[in-house]
N, C-alpha and C positions, 0 to 999 in steps of 0.2 A: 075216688079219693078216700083213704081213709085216717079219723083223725083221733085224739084223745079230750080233742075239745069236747064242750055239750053245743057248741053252733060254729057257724064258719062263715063273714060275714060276705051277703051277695051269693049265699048256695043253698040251696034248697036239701035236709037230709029226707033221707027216703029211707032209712034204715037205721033206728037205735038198735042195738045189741047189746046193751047193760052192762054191767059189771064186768070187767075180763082179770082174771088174778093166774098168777105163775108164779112157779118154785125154781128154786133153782139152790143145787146144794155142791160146796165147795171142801174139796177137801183141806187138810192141813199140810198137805203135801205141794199145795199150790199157793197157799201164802210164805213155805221156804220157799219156791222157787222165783217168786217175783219180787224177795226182799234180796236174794238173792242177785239178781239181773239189777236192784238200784245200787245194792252194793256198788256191784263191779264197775 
């Protein structure tokens, strides 16, 4: 199981692995297209 909690209650962790961070980069081509699609 893996979770974003810091405990899980009734489970034993056997594994911290700290911090985990991600990017994630959008263009401007994809905010017309999804105001787009509420448009319609």
């Amino acid at each position: 199981m893996i979770t974003t909690t810091p405990n899980v209650e009734g489970k034993h962790i056997s594994k911290y692995c700290g911090v985990v961070a991600g990017k994630v980069i959008l263009s401007t081509d994809m905010f017309k297209d999804m105001f787009a699609g509420i448009r319609s």
